[in-house]
N, C-alpha and C positions, 0 to 999 in steps of 0.2 A: 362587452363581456363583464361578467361579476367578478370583483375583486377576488370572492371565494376559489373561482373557475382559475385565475391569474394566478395565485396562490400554491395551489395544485400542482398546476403545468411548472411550473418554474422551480419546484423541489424535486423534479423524476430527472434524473441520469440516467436514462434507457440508451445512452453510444456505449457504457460498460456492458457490450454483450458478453454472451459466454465467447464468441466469435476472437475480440479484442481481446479476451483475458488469456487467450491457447495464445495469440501472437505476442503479448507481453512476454508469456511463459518461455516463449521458442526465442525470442530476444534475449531475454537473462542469459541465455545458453549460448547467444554469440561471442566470441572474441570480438574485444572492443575497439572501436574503430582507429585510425591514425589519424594522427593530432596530437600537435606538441603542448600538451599538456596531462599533468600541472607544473608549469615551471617556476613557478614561487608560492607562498603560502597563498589559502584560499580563503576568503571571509566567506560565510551562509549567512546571510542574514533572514533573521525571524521578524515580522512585524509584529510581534505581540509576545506579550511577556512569558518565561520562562515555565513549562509547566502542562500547555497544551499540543495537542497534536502534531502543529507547527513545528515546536521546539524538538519533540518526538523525534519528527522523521529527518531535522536537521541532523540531529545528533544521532543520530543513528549512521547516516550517512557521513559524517567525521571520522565516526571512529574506525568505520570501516575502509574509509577511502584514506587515513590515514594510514591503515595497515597495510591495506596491497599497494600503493600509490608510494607509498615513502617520503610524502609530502605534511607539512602542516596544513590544518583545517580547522578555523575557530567558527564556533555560534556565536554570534553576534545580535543579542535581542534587542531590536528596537520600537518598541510600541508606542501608540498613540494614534489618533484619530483613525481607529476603525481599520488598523492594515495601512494608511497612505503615509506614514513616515518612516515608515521604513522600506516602504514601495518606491519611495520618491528616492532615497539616499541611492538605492543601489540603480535608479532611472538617470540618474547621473553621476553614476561610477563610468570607469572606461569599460570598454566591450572586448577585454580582453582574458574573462573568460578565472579572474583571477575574484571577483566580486557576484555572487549566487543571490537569489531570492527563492525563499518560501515562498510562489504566491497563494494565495488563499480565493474560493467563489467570492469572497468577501472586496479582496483587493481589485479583483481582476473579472468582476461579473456584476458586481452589486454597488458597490462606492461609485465609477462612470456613469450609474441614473441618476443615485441618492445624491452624493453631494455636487453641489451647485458648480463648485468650479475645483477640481484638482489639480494637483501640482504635477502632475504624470499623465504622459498617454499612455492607459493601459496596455494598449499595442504596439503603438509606432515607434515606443519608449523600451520597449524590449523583444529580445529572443527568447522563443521559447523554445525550452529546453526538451523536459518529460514530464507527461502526467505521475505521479508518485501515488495516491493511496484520497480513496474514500473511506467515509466512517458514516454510521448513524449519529444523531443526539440522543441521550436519554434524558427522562422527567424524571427526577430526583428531586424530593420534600425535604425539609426541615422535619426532622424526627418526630417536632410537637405539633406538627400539621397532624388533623385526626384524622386524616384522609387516606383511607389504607387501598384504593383503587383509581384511576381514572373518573369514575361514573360520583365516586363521593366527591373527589377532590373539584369535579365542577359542580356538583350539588353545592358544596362547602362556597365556591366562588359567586354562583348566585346571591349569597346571601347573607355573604362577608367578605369586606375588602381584601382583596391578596395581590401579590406584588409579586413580580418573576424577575428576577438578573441575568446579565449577558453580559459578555467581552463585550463588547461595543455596538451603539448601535449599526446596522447593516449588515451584520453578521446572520450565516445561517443562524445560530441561538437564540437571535432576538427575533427572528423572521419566523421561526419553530414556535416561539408564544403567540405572536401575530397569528399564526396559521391555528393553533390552540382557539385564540379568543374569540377567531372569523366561526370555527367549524363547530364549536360548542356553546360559540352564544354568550361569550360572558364579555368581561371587563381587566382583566387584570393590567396592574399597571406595572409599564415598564421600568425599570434599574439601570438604565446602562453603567459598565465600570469600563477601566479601560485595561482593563485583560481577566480573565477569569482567576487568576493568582489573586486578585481584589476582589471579586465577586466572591470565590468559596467562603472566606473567612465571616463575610456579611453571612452566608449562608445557615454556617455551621452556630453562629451564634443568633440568630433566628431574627435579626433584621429585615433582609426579604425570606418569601416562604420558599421558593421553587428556582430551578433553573434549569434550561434545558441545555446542558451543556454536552461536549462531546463524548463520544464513549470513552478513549481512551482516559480523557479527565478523569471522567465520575465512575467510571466502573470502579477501581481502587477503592474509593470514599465508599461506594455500595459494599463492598469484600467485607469493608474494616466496620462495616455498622456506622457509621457518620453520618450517612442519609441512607434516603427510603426510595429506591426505584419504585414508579409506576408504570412506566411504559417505557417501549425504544420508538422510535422515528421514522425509522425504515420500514417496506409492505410486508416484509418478513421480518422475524425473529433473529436476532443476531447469535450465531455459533457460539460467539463468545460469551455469552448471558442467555442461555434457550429458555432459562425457565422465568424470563418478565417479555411479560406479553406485549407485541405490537399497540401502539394507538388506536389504529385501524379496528386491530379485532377486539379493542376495551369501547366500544361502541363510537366511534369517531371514521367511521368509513373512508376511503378515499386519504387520509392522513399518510403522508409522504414526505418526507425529509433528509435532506443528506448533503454534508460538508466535503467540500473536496481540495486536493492541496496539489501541486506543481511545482516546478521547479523552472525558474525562469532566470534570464542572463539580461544584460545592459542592451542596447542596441548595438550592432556593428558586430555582433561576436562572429567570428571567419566560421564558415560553415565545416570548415574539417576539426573545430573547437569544439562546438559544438553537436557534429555526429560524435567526436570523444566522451563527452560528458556525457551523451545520452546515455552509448554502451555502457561506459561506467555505472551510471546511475543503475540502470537496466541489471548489473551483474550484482551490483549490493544487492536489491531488493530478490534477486532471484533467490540469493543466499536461504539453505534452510533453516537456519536459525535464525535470521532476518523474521521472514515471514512466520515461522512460528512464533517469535516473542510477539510480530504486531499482530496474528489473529484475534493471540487471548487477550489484547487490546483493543479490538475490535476495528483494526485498522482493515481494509481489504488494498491491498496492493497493488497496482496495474499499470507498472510503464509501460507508457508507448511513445511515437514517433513525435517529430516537436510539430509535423502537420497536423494529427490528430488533433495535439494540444491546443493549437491556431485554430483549428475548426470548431472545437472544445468552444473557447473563448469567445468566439466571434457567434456560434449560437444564443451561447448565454445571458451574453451582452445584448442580444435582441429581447429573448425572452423577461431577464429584466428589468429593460428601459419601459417593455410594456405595462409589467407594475407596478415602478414607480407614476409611472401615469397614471394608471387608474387608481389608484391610491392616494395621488397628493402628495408622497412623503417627500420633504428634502431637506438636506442637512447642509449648512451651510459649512 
């Protein structure tokens, strides 16, 4: 099969049916389960630096679980190689339910192809918790990019070197250029940084041209005039931004993208801990001003059960190993 074909397949999240999103919804509404926790303060750790999505839904989840809970809850950002150091720290914390992960597609779907040897079993190395919230990317310019469409900005890439940035390589963001350069035929060369807190600033000062970073990021910078959306990622138009048009429909068919984030525990976490946390987790996001602050961020929201999330991962993890294959890529 063509890399193009592997590409495709491996950005669609079609398990968020409308189906899963009524039983998310009817979850938030439970009373949450028993389980003696939190009974001391709680680390969340973020693998990547302060600022993006990750951080987002960390801190979101502190502040709230700090109010009903009566508990401390710190973010804990720890970035570097791609999601795996800060994957790795909490893969050998204890399993008591006291140490969280952000995981990211990145940590927990994409890094076990790409890189050669990791320091973590994405699986056997952790419990899963709850899925928490997908987002599209958007293609956001460098302001002195002349490129006021999708259709110019690859015309422009024919026929002049341009450069794209990413939080790291393996990440949906870098994979969204990849998927760019497969469907449109060009060349652009990759930036990896190691969190997009590093990438904006190269941006904004017209070092690289482009980045397809996550909505929550880059909508803000689009609000305030700092860049120039072209498209979003996802087959539809996001609520949150209706009026920048799909990829898909800026002549790029079939263009499909989308980051997704979890919440994951150590190994060993006791199962009555865990149904706790889920509930928990499940009653934040249910919250209506949760979910209304992360719409107009363009977060979509959607706990569910930590099987789901198993199933979630263990798919994913097929479909990416397959194109890392076909593709060659690996990072040591």
């Amino acid at each position: 099969m063509r890399r193009k074909t592997f590409l495709h397949t491996v950005f669609t999240i079609s398990w968020l049916s409308a189906g899963m999103l009524a039983q998310a919804q009817a979850q938030a509404q439970t009373p949450a389960a028993s389980g003696n926790w939190p009974t001391k303060p709680v680390r969340i750790v973020v693998p990547f630096p302060p600022g993006g999505a990750p951080d987002t839904l960390a801190r979101v989840l502190a502040d709230k679980w700090g109010q009903l809970l009566g508990q401390t809850f710190t973010v804990d950002n720890k970035p570097g190689a791609g999601g795996n150091i800060g994957a790795d720290f909490v893969a050998k914390s204890p399993g008591d339910g006291n140490t969280l992960l952000i995981a990211t597609v990145g940590t927990h779907a994409i890094n076990p192809a790409l890189y050669s040897a990791l320091p973590y079993h994405h699986i056997k190395d952790f419990t899963p918790v709850s899925f928490l919230a997908s987002t599209p990317n958007l293609l956001v310019v460098n302001n002195a990019v002349p490129a006021k469409n999708v259709q110019e900005l690859i015309a422009l890439a024919k026929k002049t070197p341009l450069n794209y940035g990413s939080s790291g390589s393996g990440t949906s963001i870098h994979l969204s250029g990849e998927l760019f350069n497969t469907l449109a035929g060009v060349k652009m060369q990759h930036i990896p940084y190691r969190g997009r807190a590093q990438a904006v600033p190269d941006l904004l000062g017209g070092r690289i041209s482009l980045i397809f970073d996550n909505m929550p990021s880059a909508l803000p910078l689009v609000r305030s005039g700092d860049v120039r959306a072209l498209g979003v990622t996802s087959s539809t138009r996001s609520s949150a931004a209706p009026d920048i048009p799909t990829l898909a429909e800026s002549g790029l068919p079939g263009f499909e993208a989308t980051s997704w984030f979890a919440l994951m525990a150590p190994a060993g976490l006791p199962r009555d801990v865990q149904a706790r946390i889920n509930a928990e987790t499940a009653r934040v996001l249910g919250l209506p001003d949760v979910r209304e602050k992360m719409a107009l961020l363009g977060l979509d929201l959607a706990p569910a059960s930590p099987q789901a999330l198993a199933s979630l991962i263990q798919s994913e993890t097929v479909k990416w190993a397959s194109v890392v294959k076909e593709s060659g890529a690996k990072l040591d």
